[in-house]
C-alpha positions in Angstrom: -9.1 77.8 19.4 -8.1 79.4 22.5 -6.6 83.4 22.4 -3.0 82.3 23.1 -3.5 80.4 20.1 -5.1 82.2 17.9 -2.5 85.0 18.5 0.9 81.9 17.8 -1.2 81.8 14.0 -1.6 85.3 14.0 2.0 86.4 14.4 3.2 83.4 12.3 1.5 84.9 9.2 2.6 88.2 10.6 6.4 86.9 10.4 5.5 85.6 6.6 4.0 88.4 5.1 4.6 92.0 7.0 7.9 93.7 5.7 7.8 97.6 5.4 9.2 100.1 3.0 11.0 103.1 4.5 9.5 106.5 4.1 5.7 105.0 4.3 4.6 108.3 6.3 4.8 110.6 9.1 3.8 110.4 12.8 3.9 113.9 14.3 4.5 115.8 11.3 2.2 114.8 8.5 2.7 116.4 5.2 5.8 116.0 4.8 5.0 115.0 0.7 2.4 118.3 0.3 3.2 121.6 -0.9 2.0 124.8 -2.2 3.9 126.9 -4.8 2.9 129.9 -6.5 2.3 130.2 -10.0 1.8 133.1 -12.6 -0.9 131.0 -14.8 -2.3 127.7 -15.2 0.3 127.0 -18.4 2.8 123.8 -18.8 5.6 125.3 -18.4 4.7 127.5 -15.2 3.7 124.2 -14.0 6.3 122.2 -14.8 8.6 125.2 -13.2 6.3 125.2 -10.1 7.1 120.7 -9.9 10.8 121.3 -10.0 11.1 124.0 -6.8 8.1 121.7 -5.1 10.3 119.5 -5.2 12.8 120.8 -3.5 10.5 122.4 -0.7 10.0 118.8 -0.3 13.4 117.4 0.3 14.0 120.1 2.3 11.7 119.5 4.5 12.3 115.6 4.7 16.7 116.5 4.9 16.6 119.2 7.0 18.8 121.2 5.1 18.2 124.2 3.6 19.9 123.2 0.4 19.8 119.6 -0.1 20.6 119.4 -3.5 23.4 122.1 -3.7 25.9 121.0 -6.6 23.8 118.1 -7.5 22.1 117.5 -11.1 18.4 118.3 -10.4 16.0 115.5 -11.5 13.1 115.4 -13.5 10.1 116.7 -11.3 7.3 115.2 -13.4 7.9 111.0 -12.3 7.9 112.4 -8.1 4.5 114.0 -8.5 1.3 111.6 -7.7 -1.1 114.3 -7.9 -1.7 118.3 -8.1 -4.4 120.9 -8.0 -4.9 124.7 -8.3 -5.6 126.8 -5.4 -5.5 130.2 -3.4 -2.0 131.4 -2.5 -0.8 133.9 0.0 3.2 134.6 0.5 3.7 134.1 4.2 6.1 137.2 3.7 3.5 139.6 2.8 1.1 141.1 5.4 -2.2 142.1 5.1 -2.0 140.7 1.2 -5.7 142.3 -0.3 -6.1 139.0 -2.2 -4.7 135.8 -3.0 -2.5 134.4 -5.6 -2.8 131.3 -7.5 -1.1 128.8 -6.3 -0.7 124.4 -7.3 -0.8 121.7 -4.7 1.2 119.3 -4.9 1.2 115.7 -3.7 4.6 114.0 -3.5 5.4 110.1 -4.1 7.1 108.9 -1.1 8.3 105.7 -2.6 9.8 107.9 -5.2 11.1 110.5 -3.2 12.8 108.1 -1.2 14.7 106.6 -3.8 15.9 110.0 -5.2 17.3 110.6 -1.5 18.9 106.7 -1.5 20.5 107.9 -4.9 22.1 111.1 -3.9 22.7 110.0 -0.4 21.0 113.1 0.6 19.8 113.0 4.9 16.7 112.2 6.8 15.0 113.8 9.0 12.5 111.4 11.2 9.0 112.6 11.2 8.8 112.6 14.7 10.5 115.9 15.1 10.7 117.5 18.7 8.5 121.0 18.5 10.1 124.6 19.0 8.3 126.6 22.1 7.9 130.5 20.8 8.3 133.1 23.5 8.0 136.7 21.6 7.7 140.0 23.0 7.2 143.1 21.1 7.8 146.9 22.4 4.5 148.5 21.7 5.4 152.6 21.7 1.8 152.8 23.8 1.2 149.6 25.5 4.7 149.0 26.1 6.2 145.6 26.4 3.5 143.0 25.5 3.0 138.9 24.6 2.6 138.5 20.8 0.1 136.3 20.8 -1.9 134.2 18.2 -5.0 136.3 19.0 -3.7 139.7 19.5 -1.3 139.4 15.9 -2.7 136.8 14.0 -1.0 137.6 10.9 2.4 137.8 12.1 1.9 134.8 14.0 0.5 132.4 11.2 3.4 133.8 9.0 6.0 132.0 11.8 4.0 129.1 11.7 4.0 128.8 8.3 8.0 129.4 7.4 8.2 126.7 10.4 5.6 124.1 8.3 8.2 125.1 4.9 10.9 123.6 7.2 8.2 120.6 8.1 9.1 121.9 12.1 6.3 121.5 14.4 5.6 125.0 16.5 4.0 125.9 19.2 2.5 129.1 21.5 2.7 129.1 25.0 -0.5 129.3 26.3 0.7 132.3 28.5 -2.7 131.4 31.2 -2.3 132.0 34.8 -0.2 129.3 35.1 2.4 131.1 32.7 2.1 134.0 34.3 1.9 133.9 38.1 5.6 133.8 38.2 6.8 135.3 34.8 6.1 138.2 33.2 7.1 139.8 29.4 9.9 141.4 31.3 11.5 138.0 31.8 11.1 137.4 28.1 12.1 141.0 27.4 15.5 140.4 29.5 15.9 137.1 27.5 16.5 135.6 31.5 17.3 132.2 30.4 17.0 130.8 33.9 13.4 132.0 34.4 12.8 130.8 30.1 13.7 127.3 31.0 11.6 126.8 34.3 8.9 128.4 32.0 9.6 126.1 29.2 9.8 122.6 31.8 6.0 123.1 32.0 6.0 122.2 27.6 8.6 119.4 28.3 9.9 121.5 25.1 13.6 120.6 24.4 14.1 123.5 21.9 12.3 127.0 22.6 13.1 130.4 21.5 13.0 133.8 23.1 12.1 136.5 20.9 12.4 140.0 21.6 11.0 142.5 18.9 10.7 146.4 18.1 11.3 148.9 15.5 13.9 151.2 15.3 13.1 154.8 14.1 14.1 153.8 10.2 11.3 151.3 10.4 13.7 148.4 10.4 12.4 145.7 12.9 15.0 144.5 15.2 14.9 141.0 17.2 17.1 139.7 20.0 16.7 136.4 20.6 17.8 133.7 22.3 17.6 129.8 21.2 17.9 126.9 23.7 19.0 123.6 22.2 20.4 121.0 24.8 20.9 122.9 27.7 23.0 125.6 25.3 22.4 128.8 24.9 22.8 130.9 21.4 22.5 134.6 21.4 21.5 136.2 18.2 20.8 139.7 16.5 18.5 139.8 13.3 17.3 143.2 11.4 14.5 142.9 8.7 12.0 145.3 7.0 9.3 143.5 8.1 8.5 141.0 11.1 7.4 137.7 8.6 10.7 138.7 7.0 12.5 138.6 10.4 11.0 135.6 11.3 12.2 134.6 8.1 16.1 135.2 9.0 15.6 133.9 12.3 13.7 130.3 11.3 16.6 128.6 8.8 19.2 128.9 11.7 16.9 127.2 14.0 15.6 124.1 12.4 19.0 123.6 10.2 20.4 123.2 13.9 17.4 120.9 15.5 17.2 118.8 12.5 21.5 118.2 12.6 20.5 116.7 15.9 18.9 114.1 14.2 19.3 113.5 10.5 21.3 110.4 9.2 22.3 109.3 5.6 20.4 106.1 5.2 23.0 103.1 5.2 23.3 101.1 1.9 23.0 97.7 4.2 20.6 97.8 6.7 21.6 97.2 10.9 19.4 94.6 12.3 18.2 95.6 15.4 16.1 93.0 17.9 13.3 94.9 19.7 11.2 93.1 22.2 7.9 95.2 23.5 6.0 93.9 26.7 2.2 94.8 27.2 1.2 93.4 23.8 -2.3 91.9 25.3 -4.5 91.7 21.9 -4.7 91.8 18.4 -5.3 95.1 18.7 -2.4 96.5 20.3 -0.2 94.2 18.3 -1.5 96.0 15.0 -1.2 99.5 16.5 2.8 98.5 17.7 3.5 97.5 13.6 1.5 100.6 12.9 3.7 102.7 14.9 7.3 101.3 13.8 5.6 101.1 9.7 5.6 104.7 10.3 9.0 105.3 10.9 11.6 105.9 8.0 14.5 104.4 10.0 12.7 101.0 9.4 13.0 99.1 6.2 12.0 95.7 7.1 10.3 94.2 10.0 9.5 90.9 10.8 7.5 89.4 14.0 10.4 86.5 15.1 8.9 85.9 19.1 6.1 85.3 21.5 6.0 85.1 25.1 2.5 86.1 26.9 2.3 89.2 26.6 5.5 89.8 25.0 6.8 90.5 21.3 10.0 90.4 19.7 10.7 91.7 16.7 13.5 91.9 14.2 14.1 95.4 12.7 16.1 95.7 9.8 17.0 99.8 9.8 19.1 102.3 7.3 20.1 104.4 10.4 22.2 103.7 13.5 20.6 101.8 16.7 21.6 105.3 19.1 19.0 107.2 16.7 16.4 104.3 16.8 16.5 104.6 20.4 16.6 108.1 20.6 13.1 107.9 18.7 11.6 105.8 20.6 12.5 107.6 24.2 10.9 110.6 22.6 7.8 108.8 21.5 5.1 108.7 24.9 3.6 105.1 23.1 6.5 103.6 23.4 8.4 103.2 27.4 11.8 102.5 27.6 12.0 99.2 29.9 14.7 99.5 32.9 14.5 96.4 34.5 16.5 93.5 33.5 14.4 90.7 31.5 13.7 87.4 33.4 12.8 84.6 31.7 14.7 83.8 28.3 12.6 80.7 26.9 10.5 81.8 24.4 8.6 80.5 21.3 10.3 80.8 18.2 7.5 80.9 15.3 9.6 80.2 12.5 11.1 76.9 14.1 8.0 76.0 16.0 9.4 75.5 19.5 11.1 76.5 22.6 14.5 77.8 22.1 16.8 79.9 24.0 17.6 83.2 22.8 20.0 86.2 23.8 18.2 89.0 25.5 16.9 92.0 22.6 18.8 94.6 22.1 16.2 96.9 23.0 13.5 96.5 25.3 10.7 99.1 25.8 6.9 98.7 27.3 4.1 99.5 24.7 1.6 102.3 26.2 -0.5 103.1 22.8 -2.0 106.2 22.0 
């Protein structure tokens, strides 16, 4: 049996037999189902307290929203829970915390949680969530203006990063190297110049970043100016706090409620189909790591392998979301290249009919690239 083939039986079976559930998993953000909450003891009910607000870090994390379930009847929390365990807990609001709580982990159901958000109609949030770029400077009464960096304040630091994994929003440092700095300096940061911020920012191909200014007033309230970029707009903001986690913790909610707004969508009771056709599928291989890819996206419910041309797949996606976010997805995804040229060539095999038919031209047409 020749490749060519080999690969007509393989995507014939593939047409049979592969349909996906939405909400199979995450691709840049990957625990989106964990959580850690702390708890007083190891008794039922603490625990059973400890399921009910875990699972609502969850959907808050999956929705976007800070309050997902606002004037709804809160479920049962035991039937969303596939596993737990007890471990160490530190509050990301407390610094320099002597010793750590006790905490639970919890493990999530996806295919339960999902259809708690089908029945209340609540939002999603695609896993593949665009990161925030952190720019903070704090006013040192010695040193003067200085970088906060990971090394330098390592606790303040990991507390931002942690309110931003509550809110299941990727974050990232610059990496402030010579590169960073031969042209930009805290003073640029310090100013909140937005001009020089974005040129700085092009180098992260960051869509969302945030400049933070910090220092503390003689009252010992920490102050932070900051500005937040979020398509080419500008917001600025003021934010007092007793302490910087506690700042950050002011600052974060606005951020993420507005990147996430940007992309969220109400999964449809009927699905859209959607016909997607990727080039460069050469092997087996690459063919599994395509499904792979759109398996992992929550948008799609249902896929079926309909086409083969060479080196060239269609497929029929059956979504919950519109085809503008789909594509919006996929444009931000570097596996996946969106194709510009016009397709040539419009007779291809049809598995399920066993023959050469002419079809309309996909809806979508991108150029798989893989990991």
């Amino acid at each position: 049996m020749n490749f060519f083939s080999f690969f007509k039986n393989t995507l014939a079976w593939l047409s049979m037999t592969v349909f996906f559930s939405a909400y199979v998993g995450a691709d840049i953000v990957a625990n989106l189902h964990e959580v850690i909450v702390p708890v007083a003891n190891q008794g039922d009910k603490e625990r059973l307290k400890a399921m009910s607000i875990g699972l609502e870090s969850i959907l808050v994390k999956i929705t976007g929203e800070s309050q997902p379930l606002k004037g709804l009847v809160h479920p049962s929390p035991e039937s969303f829970v596939a596993d737990f365990s007890y471990v160490g807990y530190v509050d990301p609001l407390q610094i320099k915390s002597a010793n750590s709580g006790l905490g639970i982990s919890f493990n999530y159901d996806p295919s339960e949680v999902g259809k708690l958000i089908q029945k209340y109609r609540l939002k999603i949030w695609p896993a593949d969530r665009h990161f925030l770029l952190a720019w903070i400077v704090i006013e040192d009464p010695v040193e003067g203006i200085r970088f906060m960096t990971q090394e330098e304040f390592p606790e303040t630091t990991e507390a931002l990063r942690r309110l931003m994994d509550n809110r299941g929003a990727p974050l990232v440092f610059p990496l402030l190297d010579l590169k960073d700095t031969k042209n930009f300096f805290e003073v640029d940061v310090w100013n909140l110049d937005q001009k020089k911020l974005s040129i700085a920012s092009d180098r992260y191909t960051a869509k969302y970043w945030v400049a933070v200014r910090l220092f503390q007033g003689s009252s010992g309230q920490w102050n932070a100016s900051w500005d937040f970029s979020a398509n080419n707009s500008i917001e600025l903001k003021h934010t007092m706090a007793n302490s910087l986690p506690k700042l950050f913790d002011e600052i974060v909610p606005h951020i993420v409620d507005t990147m996430a707004s940007r992309y969220s969508y109400i999964p449809k009771e009927n699905t859209e189909k959607i016909v997607l056709q990727l080039q460069n599928i050469n092997d087996y291989a690459s063919l599994r790591e395509a499904i792979s890819y759109l398996e992992s996206l929550e948008m799609v419910r249902d896929l079926r392998v309909k086409i083969i041309d060479q080196d060239r797949v269609s497929l029929e996606l059956h979504t919950g979301g519109e085809e503008l976010l789909l594509l919006e997805t996929f444009r931000r995804d570097r596996r996946i290249k969106e194709n510009v040229n016009n397709f040539k060539g419009p007779i291809l095999v049809d598995i399920e009919k066993r023959g050469a038919t002419f079809l309309p031209k996909p809806q979508l047409q991108f150029i798989w690239q893989g990991r």
